[in-house]
C-alpha positions in Angstrom: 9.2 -16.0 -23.1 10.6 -13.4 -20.6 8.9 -12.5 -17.6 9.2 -9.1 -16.0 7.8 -10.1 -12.2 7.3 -7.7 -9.7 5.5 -7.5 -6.2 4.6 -5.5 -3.8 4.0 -2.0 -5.3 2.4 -0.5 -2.6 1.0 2.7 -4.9 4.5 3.8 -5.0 4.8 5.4 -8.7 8.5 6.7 -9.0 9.4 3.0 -8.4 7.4 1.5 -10.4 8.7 3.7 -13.3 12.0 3.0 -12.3 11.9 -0.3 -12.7 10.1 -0.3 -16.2 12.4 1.9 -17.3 15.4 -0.2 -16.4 13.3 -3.5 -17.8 12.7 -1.8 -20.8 13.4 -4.3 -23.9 13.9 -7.0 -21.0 10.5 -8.6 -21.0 7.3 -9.6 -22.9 5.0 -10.1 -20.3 4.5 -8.4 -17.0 2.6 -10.7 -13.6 2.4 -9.5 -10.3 2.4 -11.3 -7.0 -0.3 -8.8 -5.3 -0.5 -6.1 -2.9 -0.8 -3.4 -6.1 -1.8 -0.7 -3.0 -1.5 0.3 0.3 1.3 2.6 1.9 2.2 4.8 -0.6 0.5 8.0 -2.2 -0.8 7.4 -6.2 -3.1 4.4 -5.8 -5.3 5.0 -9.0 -2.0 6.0 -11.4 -0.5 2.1 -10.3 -3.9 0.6 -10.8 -4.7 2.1 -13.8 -1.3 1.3 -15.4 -2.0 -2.3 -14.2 -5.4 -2.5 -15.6 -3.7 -1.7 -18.7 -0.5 -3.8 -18.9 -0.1 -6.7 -16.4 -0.9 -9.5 -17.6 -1.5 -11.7 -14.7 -1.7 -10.6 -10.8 -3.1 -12.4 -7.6 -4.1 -10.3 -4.8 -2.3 -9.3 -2.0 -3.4 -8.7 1.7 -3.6 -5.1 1.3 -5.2 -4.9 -1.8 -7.9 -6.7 -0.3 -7.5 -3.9 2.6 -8.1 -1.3 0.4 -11.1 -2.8 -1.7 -13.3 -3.6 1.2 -12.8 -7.0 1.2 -11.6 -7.0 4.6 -14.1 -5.2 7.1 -12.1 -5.8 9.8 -8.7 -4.5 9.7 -7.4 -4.8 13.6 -4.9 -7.4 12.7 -3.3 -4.5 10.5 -1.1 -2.5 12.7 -2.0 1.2 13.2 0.1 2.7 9.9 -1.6 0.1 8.2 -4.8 0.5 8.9 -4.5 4.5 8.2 -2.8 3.7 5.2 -5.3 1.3 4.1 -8.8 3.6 4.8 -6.8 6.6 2.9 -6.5 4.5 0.1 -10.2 2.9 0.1 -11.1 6.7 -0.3 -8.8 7.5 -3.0 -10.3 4.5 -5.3 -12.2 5.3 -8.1 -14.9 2.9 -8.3 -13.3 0.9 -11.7 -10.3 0.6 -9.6 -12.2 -0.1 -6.6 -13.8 -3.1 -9.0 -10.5 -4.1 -10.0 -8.8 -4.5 -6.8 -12.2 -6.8 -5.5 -12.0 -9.2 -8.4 -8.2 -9.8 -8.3 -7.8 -13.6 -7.7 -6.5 -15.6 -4.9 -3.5 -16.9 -5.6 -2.0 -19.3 -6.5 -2.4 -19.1 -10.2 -1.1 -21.3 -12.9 1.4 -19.2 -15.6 2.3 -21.6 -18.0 4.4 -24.6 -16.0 5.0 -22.2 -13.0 2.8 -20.4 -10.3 2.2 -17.2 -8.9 0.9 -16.4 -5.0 1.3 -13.3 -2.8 2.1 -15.0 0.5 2.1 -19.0 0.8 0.4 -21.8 -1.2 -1.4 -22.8 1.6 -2.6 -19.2 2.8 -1.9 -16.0 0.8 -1.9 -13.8 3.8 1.3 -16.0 5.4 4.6 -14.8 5.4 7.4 -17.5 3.8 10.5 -16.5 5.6 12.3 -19.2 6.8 13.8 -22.0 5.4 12.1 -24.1 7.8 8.7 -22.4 6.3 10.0 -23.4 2.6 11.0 -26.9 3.3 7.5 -27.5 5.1 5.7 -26.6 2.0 8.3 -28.5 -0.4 5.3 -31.6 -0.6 2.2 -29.5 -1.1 4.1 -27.3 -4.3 2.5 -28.5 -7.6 5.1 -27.0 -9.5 9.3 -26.5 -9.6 8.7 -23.2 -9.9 6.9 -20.5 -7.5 6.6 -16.6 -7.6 5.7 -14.9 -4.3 5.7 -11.9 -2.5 4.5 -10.3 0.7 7.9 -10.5 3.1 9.1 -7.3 0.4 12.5 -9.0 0.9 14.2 -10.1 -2.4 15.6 -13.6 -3.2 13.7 -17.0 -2.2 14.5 -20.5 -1.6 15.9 -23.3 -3.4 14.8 -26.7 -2.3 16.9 -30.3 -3.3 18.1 -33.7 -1.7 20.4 -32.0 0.3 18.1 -29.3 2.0 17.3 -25.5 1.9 19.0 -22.9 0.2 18.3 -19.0 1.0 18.4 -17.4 -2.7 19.5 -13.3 -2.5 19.1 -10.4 -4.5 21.9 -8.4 -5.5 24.5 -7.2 -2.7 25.0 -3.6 -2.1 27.1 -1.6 -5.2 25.5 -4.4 -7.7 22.5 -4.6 -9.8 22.1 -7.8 -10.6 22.3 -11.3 -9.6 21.4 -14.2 -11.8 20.1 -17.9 -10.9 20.4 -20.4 -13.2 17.7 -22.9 -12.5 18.3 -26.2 -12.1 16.4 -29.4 -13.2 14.8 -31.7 -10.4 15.3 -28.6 -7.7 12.4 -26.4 -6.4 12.5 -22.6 -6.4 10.0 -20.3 -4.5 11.5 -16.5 -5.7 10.7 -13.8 -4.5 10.9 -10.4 -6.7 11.0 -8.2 -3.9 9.2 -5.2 -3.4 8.8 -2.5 -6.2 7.8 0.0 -3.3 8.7 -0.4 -0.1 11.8 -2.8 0.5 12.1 -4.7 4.0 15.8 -5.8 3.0 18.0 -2.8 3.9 17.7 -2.0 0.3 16.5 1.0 -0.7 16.4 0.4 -4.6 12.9 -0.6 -6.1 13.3 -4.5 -6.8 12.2 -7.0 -9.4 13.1 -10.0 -11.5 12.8 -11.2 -15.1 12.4 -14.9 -15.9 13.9 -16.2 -19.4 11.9 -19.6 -20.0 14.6 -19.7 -22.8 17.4 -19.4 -21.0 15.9 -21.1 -17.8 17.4 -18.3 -15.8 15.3 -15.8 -13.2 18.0 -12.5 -13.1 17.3 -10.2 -9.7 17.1 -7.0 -10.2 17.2 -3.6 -8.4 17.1 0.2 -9.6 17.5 3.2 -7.7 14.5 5.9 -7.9 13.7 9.6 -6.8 12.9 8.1 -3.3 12.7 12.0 -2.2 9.4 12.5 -4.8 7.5 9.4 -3.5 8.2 10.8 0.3 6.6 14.1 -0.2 3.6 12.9 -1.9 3.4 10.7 1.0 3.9 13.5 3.2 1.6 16.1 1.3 -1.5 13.6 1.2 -1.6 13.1 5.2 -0.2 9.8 5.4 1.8 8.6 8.2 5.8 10.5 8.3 6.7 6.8 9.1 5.8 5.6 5.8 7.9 8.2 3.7 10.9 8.1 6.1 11.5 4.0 5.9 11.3 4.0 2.0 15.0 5.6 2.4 16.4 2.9 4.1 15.0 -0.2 3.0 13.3 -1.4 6.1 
């Protein structure tokens, strides 16, 4: 089975065509690690496509945002929070449904497990390799999926310590991990629509089962169409301008 796992969407349609177009004839199934909304400007086209074709997906913190799930939104910061409202309007009320009966992650996949944020709390941030090595006892399986941070690659955890896994590097599309038996992995896809990793390109992965590999991936996309629709539906400049330089 091949995997095509993505995260962190954020309502940002040019990437997420992007990358299915670049996975095309890559994958058979498609799971999400949450946060399907939020940030960017076409929240029922991504939720209506993922209604359609995903075939697993945990929530994320700002899905829950934009559903209602969360009344109080102070801990967002301002953008956030503006972002967040805009979208709970947009909604239609099937998508609305959607985004309120997403589950809390984890979630078993076959002999591996997808979360947005950490095992322990979905809304955590895994960062660190201190944070990964900390959670090394409480993983059920050798092989996580998470999201959240929007920053590509992940940790692999053995005998001898912690080891920070990274996408590709700039000029390169790809980087491929061959997994390894009695070693843990917590990968991260990256983020489809708004990368935190001074990478502009839309990020994912695929996981061969067959193979027992997990290949980064990252596309380039018409950054310039997502910024105006951004721009054009009132939502914060800030939130157009960062998609162009990955942060």
């Amino acid at each position: 089975m091949r995997y095509l796992i993505i995260s962190d969407i954020h309502a940002n349609w040019e990437g997420l065509q992007a990358v299915l177009r670049d996975a095309r004839n890559s994958y058979d199934r498609i799971l999400c690690a949450g946060d399907l909304v939020g940030y960017g400007a076409d929240p029922n086209a991504v939720v209506d496509w993922a209604r359609r074709e995903i075939s697993a997906v945990v929530r994320g913190n700002h899905d829950k945002a934009c559903c209602g799930l969360l009344d109080d939104l102070e801990w967002f910061n301002p953008v956030a929070r503006q972002a967040a409202l805009w979208t709970r309007a947009q909604l239609t009320y099937a998508n609305l449904e959607y985004l309120q009966n997403l589950p809390k992650g984890p979630i078993r996949v076959e002999n591996f497990q997808l979360l947005h944020g950490s095992p322990l709390d979905e809304d955590e941030y895994l960062l660190a390799s201190s944070d990964a090595i900390f959670l090394a006892p409480q993983l059920k399986y050798r092989l996580s999926f998470f999201g959240h941070t929007h920053v590509q690659g992940g940790f692999l955890i053995h005998r001898g310590g912690v080891e920070v896994l990274g996408g590709p590097v700039s000029g390169k599309n790809r980087t491929l991990c061959a997994l390894e038996p009695e070693t843990i992995y917590l990968s991260n896809p990256g983020s489809v629509g708004q990368p935190r990793d001074g990478d502009p390109r839309a990020a994912y992965l695929i996981y061969d089962t067959k193979e027992n590999t997990v290949s980064y991936q990252r596309v380039g996309y018409d950054i310039s169409s997502a910024q105006a629709k951004i721009i054009s539906a009132g939502l914060p400049e800030i939130l157009a301008r960062r998609l162009a330089i990955g942060v």
